[in-house]
ChimeraX commands (.cxc) that place a marker at each C-alpha (Angstrom):
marker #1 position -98.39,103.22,-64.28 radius 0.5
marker #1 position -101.05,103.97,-62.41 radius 0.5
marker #1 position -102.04,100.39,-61.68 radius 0.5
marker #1 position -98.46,99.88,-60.26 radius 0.5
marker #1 position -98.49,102.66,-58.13 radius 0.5
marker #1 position -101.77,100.78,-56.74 radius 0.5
marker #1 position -99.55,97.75,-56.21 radius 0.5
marker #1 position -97.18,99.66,-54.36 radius 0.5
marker #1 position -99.58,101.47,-51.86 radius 0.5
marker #1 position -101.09,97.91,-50.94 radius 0.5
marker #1 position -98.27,96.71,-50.48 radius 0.5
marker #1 position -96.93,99.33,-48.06 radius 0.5
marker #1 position -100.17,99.06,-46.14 radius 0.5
marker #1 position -99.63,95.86,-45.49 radius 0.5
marker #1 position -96.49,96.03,-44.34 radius 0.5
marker #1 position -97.17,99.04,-41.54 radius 0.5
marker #1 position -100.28,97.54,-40.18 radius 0.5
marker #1 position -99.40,93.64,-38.91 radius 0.5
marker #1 position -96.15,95.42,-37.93 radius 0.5
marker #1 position -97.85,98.01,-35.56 radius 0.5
marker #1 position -99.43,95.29,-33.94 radius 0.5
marker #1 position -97.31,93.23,-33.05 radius 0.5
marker #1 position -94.88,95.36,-31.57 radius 0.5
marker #1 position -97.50,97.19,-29.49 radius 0.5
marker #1 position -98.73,93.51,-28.30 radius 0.5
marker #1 position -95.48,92.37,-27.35 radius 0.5
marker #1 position -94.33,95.10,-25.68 radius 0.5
marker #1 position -97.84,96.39,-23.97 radius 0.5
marker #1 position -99.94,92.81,-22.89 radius 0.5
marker #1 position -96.50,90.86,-21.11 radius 0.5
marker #1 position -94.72,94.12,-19.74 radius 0.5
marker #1 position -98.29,95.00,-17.50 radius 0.5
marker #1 position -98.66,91.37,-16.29 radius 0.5
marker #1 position -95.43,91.09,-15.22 radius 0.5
marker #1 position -95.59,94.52,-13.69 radius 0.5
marker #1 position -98.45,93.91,-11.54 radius 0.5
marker #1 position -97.34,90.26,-10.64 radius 0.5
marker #1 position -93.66,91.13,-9.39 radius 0.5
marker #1 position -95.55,94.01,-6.89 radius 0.5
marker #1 position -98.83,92.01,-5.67 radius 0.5
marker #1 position -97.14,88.43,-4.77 radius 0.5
marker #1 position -94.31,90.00,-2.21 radius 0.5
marker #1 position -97.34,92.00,-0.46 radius 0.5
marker #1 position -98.76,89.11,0.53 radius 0.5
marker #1 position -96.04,87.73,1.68 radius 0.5
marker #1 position -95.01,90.72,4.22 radius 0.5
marker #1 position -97.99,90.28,6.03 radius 0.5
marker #1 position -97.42,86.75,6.89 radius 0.5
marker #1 position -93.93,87.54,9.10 radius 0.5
marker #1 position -92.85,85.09,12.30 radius 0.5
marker #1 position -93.62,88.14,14.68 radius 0.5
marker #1 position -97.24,88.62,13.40 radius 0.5
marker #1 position -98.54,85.03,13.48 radius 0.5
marker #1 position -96.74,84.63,16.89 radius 0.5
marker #1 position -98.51,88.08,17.99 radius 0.5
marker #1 position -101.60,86.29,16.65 radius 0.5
marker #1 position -101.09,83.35,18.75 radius 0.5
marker #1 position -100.40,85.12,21.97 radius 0.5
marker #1 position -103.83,86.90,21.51 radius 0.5
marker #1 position -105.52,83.22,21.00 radius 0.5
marker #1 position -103.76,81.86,24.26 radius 0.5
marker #1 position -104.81,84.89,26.44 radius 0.5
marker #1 position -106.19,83.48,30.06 radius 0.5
marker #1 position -108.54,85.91,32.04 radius 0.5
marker #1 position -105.90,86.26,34.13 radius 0.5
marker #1 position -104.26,88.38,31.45 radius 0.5
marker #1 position -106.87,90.05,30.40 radius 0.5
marker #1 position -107.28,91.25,33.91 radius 0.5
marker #1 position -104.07,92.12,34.58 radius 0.5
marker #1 position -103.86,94.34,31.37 radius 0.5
marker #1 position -107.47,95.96,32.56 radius 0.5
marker #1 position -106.53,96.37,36.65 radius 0.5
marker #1 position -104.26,98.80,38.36 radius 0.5
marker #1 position -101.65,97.32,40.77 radius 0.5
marker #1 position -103.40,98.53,43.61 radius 0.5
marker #1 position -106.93,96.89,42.43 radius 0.5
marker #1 position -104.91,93.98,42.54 radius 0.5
marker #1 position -103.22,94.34,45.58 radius 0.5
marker #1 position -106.55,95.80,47.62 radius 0.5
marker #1 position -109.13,93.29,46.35 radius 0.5
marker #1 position -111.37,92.07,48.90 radius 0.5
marker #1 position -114.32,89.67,48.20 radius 0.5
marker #1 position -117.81,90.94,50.30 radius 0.5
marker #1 position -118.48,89.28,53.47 radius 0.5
marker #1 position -115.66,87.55,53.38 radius 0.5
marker #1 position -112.73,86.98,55.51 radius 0.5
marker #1 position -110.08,87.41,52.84 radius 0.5
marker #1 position -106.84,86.44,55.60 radius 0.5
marker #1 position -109.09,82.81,56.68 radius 0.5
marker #1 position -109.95,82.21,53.29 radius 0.5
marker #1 position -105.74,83.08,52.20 radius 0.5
marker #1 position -105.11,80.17,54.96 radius 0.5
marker #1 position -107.61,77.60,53.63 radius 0.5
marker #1 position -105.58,77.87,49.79 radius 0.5
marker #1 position -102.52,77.62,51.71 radius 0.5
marker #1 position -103.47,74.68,53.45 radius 0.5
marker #1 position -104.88,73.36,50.21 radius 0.5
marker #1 position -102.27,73.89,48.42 radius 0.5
marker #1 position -99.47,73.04,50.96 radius 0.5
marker #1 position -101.58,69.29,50.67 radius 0.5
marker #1 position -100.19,68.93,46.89 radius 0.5
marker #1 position -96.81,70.31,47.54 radius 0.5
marker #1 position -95.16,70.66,44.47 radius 0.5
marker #1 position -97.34,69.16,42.34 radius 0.5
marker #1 position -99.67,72.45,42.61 radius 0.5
marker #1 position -103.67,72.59,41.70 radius 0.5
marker #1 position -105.66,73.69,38.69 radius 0.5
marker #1 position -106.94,77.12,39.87 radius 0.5
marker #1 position -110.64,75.96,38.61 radius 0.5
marker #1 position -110.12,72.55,40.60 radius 0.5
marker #1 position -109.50,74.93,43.90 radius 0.5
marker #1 position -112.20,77.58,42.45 radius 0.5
marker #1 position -114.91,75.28,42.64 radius 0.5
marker #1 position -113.47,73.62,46.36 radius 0.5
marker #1 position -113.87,77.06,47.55 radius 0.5
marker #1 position -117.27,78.01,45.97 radius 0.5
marker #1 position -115.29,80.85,44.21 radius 0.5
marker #1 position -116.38,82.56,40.95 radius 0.5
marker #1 position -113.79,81.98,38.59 radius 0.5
marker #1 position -113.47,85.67,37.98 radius 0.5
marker #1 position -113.11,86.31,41.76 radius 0.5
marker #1 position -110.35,83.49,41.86 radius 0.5
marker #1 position -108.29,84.77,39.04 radius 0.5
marker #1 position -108.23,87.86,40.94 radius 0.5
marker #1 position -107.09,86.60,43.98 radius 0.5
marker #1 position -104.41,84.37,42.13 radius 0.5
marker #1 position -103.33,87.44,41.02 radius 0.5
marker #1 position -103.03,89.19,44.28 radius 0.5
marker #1 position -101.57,86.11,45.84 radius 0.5
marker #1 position -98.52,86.26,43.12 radius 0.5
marker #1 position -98.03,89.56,44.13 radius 0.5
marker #1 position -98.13,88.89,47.95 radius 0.5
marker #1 position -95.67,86.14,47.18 radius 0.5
marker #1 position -97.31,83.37,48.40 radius 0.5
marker #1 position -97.86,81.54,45.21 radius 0.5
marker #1 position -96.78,81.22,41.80 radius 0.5
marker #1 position -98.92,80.07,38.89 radius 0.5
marker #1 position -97.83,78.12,36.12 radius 0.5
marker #1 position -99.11,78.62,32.52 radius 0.5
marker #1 position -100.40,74.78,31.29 radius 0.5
marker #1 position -102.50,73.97,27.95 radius 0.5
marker #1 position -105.15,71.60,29.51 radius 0.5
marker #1 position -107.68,70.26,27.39 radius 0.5
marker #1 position -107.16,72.21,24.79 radius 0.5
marker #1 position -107.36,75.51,26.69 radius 0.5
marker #1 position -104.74,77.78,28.48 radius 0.5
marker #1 position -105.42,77.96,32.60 radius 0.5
marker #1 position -103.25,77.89,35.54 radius 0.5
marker #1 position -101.77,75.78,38.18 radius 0.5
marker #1 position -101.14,77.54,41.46 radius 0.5
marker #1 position -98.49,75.96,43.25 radius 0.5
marker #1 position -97.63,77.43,46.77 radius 0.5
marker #1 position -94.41,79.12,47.48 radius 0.5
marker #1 position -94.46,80.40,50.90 radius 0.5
marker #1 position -96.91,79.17,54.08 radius 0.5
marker #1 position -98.30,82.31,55.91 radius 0.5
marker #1 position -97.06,82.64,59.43 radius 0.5
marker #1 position -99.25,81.07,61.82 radius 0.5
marker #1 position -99.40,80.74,66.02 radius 0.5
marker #1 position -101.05,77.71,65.84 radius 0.5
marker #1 position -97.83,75.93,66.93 radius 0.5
marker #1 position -97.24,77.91,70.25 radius 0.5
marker #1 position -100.84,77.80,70.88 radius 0.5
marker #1 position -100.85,77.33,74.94 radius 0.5
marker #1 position -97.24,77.55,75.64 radius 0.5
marker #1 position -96.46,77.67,78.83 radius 0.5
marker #1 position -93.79,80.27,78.79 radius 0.5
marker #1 position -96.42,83.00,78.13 radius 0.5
marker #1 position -98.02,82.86,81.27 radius 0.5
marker #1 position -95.02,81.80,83.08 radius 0.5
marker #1 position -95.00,82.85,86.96 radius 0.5
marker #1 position -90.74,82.24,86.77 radius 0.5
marker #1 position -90.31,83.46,83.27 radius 0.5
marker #1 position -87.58,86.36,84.63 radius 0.5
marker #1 position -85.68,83.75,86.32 radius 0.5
marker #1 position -85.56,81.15,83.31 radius 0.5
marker #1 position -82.32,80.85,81.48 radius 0.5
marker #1 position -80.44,77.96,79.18 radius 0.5
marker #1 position -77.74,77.96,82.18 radius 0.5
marker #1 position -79.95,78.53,85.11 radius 0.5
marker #1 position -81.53,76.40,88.11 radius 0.5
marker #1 position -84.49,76.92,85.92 radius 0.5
marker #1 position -84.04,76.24,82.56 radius 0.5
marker #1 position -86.73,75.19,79.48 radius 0.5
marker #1 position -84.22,71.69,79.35 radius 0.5
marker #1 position -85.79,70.72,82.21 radius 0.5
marker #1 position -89.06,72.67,82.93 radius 0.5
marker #1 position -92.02,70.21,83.77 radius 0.5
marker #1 position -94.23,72.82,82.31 radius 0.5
marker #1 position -92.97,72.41,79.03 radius 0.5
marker #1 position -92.65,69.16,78.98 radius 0.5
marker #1 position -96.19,68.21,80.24 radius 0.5
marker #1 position -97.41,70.68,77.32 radius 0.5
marker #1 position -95.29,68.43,74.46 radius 0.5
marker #1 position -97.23,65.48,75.53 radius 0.5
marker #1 position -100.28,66.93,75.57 radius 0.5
marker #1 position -100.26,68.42,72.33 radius 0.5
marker #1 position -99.04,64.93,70.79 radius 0.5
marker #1 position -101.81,63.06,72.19 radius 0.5
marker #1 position -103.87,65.55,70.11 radius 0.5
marker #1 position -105.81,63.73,67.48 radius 0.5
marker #1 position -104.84,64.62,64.16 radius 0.5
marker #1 position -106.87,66.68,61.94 radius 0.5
marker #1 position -108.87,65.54,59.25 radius 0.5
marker #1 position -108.91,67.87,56.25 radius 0.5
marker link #1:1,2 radius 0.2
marker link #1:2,3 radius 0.2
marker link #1:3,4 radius 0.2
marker link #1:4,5 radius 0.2
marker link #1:5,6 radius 0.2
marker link #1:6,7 radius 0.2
marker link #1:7,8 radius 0.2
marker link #1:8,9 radius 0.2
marker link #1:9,10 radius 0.2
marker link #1:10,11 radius 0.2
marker link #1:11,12 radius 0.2
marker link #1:12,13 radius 0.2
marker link #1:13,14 radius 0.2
marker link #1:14,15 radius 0.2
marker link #1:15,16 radius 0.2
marker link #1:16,17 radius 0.2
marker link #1:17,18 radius 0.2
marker link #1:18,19 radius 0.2
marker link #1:19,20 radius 0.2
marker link #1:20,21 radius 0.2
marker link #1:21,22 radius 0.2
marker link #1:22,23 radius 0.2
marker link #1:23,24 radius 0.2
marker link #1:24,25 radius 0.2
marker link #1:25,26 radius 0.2
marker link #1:26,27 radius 0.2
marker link #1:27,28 radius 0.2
marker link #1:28,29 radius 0.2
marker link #1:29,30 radius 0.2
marker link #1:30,31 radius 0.2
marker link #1:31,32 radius 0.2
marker link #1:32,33 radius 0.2
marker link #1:33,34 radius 0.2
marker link #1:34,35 radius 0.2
marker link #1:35,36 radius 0.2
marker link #1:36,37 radius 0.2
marker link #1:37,38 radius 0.2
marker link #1:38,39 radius 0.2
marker link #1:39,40 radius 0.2
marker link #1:40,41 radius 0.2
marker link #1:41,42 radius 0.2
marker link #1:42,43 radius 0.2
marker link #1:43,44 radius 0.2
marker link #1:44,45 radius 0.2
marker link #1:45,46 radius 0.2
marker link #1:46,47 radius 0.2
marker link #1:47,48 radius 0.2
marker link #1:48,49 radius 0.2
marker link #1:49,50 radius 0.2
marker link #1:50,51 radius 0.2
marker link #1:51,52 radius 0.2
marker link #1:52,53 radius 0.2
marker link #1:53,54 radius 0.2
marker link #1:54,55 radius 0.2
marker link #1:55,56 radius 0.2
marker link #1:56,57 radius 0.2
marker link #1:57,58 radius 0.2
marker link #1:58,59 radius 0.2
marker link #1:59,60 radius 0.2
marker link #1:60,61 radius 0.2
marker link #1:61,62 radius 0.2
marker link #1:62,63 radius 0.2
marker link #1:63,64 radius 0.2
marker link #1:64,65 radius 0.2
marker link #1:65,66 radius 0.2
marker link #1:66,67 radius 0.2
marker link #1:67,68 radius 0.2
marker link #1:68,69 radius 0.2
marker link #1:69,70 radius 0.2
marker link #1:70,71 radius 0.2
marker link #1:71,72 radius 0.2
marker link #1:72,73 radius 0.2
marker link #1:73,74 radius 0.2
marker link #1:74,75 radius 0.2
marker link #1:75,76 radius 0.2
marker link #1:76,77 radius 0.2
marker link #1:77,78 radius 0.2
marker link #1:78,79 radius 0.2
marker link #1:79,80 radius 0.2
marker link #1:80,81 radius 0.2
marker link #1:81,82 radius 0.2
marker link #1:82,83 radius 0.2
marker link #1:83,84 radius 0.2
marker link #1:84,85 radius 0.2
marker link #1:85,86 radius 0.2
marker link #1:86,87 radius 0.2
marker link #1:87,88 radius 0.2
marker link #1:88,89 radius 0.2
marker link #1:89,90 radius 0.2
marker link #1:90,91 radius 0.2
marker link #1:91,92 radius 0.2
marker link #1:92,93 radius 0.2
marker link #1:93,94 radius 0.2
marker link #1:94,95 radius 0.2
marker link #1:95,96 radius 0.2
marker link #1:96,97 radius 0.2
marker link #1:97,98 radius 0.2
marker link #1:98,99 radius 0.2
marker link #1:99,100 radius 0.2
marker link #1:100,101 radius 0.2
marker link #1:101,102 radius 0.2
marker link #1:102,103 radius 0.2
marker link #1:103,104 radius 0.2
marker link #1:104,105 radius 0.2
marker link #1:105,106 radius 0.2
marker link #1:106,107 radius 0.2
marker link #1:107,108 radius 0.2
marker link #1:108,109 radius 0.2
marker link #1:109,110 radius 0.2
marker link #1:110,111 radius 0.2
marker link #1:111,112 radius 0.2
marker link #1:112,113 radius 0.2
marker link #1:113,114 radius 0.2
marker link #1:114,115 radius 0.2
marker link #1:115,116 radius 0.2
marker link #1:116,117 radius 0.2
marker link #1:117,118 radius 0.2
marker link #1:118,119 radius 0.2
marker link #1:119,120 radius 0.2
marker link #1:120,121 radius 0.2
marker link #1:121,122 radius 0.2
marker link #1:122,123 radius 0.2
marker link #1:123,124 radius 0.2
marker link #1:124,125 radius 0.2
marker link #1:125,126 radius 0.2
marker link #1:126,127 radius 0.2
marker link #1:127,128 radius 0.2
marker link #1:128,129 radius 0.2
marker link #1:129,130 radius 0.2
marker link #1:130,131 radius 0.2
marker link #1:131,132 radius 0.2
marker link #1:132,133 radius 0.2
marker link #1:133,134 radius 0.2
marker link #1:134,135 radius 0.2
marker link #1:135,136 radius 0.2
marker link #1:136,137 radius 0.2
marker link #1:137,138 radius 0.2
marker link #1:138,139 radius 0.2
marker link #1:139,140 radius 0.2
marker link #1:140,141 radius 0.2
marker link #1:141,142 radius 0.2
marker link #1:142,143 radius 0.2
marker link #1:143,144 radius 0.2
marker link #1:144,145 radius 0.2
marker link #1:145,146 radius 0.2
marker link #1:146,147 radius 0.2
marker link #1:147,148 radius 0.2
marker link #1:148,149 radius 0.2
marker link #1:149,150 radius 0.2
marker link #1:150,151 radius 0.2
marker link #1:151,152 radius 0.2
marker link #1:152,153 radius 0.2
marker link #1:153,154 radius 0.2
marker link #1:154,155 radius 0.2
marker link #1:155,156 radius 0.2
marker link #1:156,157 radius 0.2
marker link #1:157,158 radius 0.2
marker link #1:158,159 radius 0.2
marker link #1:159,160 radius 0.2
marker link #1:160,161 radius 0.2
marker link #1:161,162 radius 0.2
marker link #1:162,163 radius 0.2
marker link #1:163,164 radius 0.2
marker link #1:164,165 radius 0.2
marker link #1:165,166 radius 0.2
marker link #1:166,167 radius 0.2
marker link #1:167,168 radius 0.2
marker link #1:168,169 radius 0.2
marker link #1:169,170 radius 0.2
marker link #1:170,171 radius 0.2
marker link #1:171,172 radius 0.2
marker link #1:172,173 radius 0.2
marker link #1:173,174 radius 0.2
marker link #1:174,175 radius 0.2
marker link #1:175,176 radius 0.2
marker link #1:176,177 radius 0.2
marker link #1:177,178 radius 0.2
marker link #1:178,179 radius 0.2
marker link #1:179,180 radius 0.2
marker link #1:180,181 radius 0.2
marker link #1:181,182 radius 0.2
marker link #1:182,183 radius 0.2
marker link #1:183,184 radius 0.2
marker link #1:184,185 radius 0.2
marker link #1:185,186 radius 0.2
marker link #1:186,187 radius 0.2
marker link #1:187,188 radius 0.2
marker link #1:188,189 radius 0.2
marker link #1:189,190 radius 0.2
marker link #1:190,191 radius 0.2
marker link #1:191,192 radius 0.2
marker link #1:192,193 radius 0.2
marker link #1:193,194 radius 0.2
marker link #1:194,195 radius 0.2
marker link #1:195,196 radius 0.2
marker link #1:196,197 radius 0.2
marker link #1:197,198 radius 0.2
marker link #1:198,199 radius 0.2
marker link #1:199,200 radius 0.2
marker link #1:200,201 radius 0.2
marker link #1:201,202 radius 0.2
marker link #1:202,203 radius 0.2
marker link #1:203,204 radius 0.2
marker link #1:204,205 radius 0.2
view
């Protein structure tokens, strides 16, 4: 009997233990991995959205320009004068450079280096000529890097063209009218400053 018994308690102990195990392996090991995968993968993912890599990109393609603009008041902009410099000649001399490639526009570092500009002293006054109005600068990858053309979009008024005129200093200007015995159709004065301001030679920029 007793020998049986023996029999019996081996045999239940084998029985509990490889069943113990197993269950606790199959449910424990897989359950955890698959826990932890389903939450770490989508993470990853979230970070990577559209709006973050383009975000990402607009940092990468930021010109001085911008980086000045974000740094500067409006009114550093709008009052920045270079030192010994004539700031309203040296507006002129862009316009006329510019005004030379019509639509087409410049590179801002092409014009930078025609003027003997620092480029950080150009991009600010690129900046303040946007504002004035008198140019517009387009955004172009050249090369590999992001700069700006600067195409002009309105020509400072100048008195270059009535330079001379007789009508200033005319001695008959009261009595001058389209109708009149004296008229600009048919002043002499006028006429004999046309022709000499044709025969002008032209100027060579």
């Amino acid at each position: 009997m007793v020998k049986n018994k023996d029999k019996l308690s081996i045999g239940t102990a084998k029985k509990e233990v490889p069943s113990k195990e197993k269950k606790s392996a199959k449910k424990e090991v897989p359950s955890k991995e698959k826990k932890s995968a389903k939450k770490e993968v989508p993470s990853k993912e979230k970070k990577l959205t559209k709006k973050e890599l383009e975000e990402i990109k607009k940092e990468a393609e930021k010109t001085l320009e911008e980086e000045l603009e974000e740094q500067l008041t409006d009114e550093e902009i709008e009052n920045f004068q270079i030192e010994k410099v004539d700031m309203e000649r040296l507006t002129n001399k862009i316009c006329d450079v510019l005004a030379e490639r019509e639509s087409d526009g410049m590179f801002q570092s092409e014009l930078w280096k025609k003027l003997k500009l620092t480029s950080r002293d150009g991009s600010r006054l690129a900046l303040k000529l946007e504002r004035m109005g008198t140019i517009y600068r387009e955004k172009i990858l050249d090369k590999g890097r992001w700069t700006y053309k600067l195409i002009l979009k309105k020509t400072p008024i100048s008195t270059l063209s009535i330079e001379n005129a007789p009508c200033l200093v005319c001695p008959v200007e009261q009595k001058c009218s389209l109708e009149g015995e004296i008229s600009p159709r048919n002043c002499q004065f006028i006429e004999d400053w046309v022709l000499a301001d044709m025969k002008k030679p032209a100027k060579v920029k």
